[in-house]
N, C-alpha and C positions, 0 to 999 in steps of 0.2 A: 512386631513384624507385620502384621494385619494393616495397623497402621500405614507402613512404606507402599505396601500392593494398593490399597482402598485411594492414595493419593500418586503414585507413581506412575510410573510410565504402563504399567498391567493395566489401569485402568483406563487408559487410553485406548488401549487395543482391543478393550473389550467394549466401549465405544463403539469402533470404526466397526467390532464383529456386526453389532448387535444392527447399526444402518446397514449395512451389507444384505445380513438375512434378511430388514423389510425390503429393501428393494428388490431382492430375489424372489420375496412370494408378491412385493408389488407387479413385476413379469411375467409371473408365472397366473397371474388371477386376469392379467391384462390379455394375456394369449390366448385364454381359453376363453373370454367372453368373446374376443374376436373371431374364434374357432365356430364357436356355435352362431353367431350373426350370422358368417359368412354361406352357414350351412344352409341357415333357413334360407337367404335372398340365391342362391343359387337352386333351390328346390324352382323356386316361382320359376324363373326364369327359362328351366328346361319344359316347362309348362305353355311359352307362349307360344305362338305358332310364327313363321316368316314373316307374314306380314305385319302383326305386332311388333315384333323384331322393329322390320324396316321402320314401322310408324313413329317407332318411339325413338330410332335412331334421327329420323328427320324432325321430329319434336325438340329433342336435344340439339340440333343445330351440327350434328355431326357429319351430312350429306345435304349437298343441295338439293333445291327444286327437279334439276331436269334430271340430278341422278335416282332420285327417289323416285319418278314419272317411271322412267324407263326399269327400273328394281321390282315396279309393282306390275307391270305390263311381262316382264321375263316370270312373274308369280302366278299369270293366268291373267290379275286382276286390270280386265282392261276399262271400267268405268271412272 
């Protein structure tokens, strides 16, 4: 009897269990390291001040010249 289960179709399904459960805690270990990154880079960030902000947004290529001019002149900073 052992025999039929050890080569039959039981052992197939215990197979496909056993991929299942690593991919479930492969998702479960992938979420939570995402979880904690995500935690620390949002700590910094509520750290910068506006014009950092602006800076790095026009660094990054995300706003132009004259909008970045005019963003840091609406900031105080007219030099």
């Amino acid at each position: 009897m052992w025999e039929n289960m050890m080569s039959g179709p039981y052992w197939g399904g215990m197979g496909v269990g056993m991929i299942g459960m690593a991919i479930f805690w492969v998702v479960v270990i992938a979420l939570l390291v995402r979880v904690f990154r995500c935690g620390g880079n949002s700590q910094s960030q509520t750290d910068a001040t506006p014009l950092e902000v602006l800076q790095k947004r026009y660094a990054a290529g995300e706003i132009q010249r004259e909008e970045y001019e005019q963003k840091r002149r609406d900031l105080g900073h007219l030099s």
